[in-house]
N, C-alpha and C positions, 0 to 999 in steps of 0.2 A: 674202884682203884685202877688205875693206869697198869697195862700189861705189857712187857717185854719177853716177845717171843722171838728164842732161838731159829735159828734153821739149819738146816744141815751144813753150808758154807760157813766157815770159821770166821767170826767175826760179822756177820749179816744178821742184823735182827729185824725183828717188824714190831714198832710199836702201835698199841692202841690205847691212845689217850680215854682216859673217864672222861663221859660227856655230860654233863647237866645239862638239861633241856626242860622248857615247861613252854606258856603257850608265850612266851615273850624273845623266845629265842634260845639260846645255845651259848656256852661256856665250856672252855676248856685250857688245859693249862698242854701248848704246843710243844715246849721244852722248855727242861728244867737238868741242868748239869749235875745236881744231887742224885736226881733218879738215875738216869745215866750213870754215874761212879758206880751208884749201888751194886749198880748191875753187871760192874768191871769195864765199863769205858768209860773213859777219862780224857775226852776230845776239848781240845780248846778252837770254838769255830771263829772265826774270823771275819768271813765275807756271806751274804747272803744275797742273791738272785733270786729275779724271775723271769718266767718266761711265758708266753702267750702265744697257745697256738690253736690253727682252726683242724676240725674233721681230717685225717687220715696222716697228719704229720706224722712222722718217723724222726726221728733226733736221733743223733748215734749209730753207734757205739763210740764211745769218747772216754779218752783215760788221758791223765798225762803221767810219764815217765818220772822215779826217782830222781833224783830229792823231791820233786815238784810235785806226785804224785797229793790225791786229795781224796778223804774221807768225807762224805755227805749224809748229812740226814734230809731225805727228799719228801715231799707231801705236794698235796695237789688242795687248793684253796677255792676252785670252780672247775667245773665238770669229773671227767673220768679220763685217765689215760692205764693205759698197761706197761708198766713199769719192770725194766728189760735189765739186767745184772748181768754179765760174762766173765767168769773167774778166771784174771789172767796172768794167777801166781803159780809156776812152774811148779813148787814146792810142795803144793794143797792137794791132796788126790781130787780135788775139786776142779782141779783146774782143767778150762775149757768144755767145763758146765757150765748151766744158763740158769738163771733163777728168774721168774718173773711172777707180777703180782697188779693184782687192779688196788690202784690207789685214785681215791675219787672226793669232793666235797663230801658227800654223802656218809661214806663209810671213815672220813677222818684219819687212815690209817696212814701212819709214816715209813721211810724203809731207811737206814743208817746203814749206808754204805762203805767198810774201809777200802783203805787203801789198797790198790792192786785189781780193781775191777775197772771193766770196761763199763760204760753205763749207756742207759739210752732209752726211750719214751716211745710209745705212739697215742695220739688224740683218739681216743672214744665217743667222745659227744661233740658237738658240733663246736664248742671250743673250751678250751681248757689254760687256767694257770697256773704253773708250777711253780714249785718255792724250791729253794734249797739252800741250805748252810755248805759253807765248805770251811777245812780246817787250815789251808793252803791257797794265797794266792794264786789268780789263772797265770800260765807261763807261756808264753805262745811257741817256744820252742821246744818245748817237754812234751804239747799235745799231740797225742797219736789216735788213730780208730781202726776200729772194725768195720765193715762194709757192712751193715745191719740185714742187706738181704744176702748174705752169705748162705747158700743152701746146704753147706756142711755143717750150719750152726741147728738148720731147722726150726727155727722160732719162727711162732703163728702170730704174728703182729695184731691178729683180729681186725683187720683192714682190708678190703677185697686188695690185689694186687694193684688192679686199674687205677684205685682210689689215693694208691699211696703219697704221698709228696715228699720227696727226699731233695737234701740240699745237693749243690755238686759238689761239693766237699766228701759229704756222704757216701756218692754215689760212685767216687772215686777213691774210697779208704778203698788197703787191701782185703782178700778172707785173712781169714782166721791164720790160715797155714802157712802164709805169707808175712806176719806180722813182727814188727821190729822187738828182739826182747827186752825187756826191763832194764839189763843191766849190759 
């Protein structure tokens, strides 16, 4: 049976899909809005991406801003990335913690992100494709970031630094302490 697990951020779960496997291959049921309700979210997704990236990428930290802001359920369909969360609801005693989790073909696991994080990825294997639902079309004037190598945030990308490949977009968000609020 398919497992939805809590985390200590409100509203951040990690799903693991039940896999059937035998020697022909692999099945599994990726989402399903019933399990979801069950479980007290009620996300109506709308848009779905992807995205392809090689060894040491860095994405993010990416949010966009109220009204526009967007809930995701993320999963990775080939290789492995390390899968980066930064709670950036003033209200949350969470807020400006980090959550992060390996999500890989392998292990199948998804992360359902709401609204109000900052998000962002790095490639583990030599390359990777990521999937994701969003509940909220992209707005290009709502989107904000975090500078992902923010040393006040502390996060281990698992990337040697040398290796890393960041966008200039990226490379030019502000930190954390600098960042535009929400509202």
């Amino acid at each position: 049976m398919a497992k939805i697990e809590k985390t200590k951020f409100k509203g951040l779960f990690v799903f693991n899909p039940q896999v059937f496997e035998d020697e022909r291959g692999y099945f599994f049921e990726s989402y399903n809005a019933a399990v979801w309700k069950k479980a007290g979210v009620d996300t109506n997704f709308i848009q779905d991406n992807e995205s392809r990236s090689k060894y040491g990428t860095v994405r993010g930290l990416h949010y966009q801003i109220p009204p526009h802001g967007q809930c995701k359920l993320v999963r990775v369909t080939k290789g492995e990335v390390l899968d980066v969360v930064l709670d950036m609801r003033e209200e949350e005693e969470t807020y400006g913690s980090f959550y992060s989790i390996i999500l890989s073909q392998k292990n199948k696991k998804q992360l359902l992100i709401p609204r109000g994080f900052a998000h962002g990825f790095a490639t583990l294997s030599e390359t990777a494709v990521f999937n994701y639902k969003c509940d909220n079309l992209y707005h290009k004037e709502s989107e904000h970031g975090i500078n992902p190598l923010d040393e006040s945030l502390d996060i281990n990308w698992r990337v040697p630094n040398q290796d890393i490949l960041l966008s200039q977009k990226d490379k030019n968000q502000p930190i954390f302490g600098n960042h535009k609020p929400f509202m």
